[in-house]
C-alpha positions in Angstrom: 123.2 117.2 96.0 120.1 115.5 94.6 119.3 111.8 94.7 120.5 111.1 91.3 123.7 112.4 92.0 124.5 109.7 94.8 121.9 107.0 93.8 124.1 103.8 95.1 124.5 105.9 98.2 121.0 106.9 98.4 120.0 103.3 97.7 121.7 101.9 100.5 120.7 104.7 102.8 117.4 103.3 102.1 118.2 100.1 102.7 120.1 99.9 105.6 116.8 102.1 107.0 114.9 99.3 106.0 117.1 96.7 107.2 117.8 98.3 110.2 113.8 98.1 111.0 113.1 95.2 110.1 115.7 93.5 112.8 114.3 96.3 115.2 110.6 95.1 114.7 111.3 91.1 115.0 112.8 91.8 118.4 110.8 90.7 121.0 111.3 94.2 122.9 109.9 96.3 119.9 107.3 98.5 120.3 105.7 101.0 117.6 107.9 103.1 115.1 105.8 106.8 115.0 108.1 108.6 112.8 112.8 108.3 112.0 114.5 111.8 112.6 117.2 111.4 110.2 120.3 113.2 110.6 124.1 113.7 109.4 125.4 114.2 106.0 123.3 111.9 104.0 120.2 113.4 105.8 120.7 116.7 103.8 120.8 114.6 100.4 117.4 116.6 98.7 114.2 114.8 98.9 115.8 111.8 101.2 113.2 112.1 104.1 109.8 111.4 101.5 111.9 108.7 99.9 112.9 106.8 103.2 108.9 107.7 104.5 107.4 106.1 101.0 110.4 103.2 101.6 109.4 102.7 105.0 105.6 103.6 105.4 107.0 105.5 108.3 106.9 109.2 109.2 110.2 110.3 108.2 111.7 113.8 108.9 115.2 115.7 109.2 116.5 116.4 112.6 118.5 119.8 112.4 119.9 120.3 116.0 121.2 123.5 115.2 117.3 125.1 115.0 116.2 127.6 117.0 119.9 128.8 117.8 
């Protein structure tokens, strides 16, 4: 499934990712964001880690725990 399949989904993928960072960062316990592992079934939506990286400014890459096996 591409983006343009799913764009309302996609979209708010992106934005709850953006949302959920931004609460995370105006905490007084945050630290520094290096990269988001994303994972689960939007996670395997094509292209989704460059958008939420160029959404984000933020490292962004799929977490497959199923490699190496």
């Amino acid at each position: 499934c591409t983006p343009s399949q799913h764009p309302h989904t996609t979209d708010s993928l992106l934005q709850d990712i953006e949302n959920s960072l931004q609460q995370f960062l105006g905490s007084p316990q945050s630290g520094r964001v290096e990269g988001l592992y994303l994972a689960g079934g939007m996670a395997l939506t094509d292209g989704i880690s460059e958008q939420a990286t160029q959404t984000t400014q933020i490292p962004c890459c799929l977490l497959d725990p199923f490699a190496g096996l």
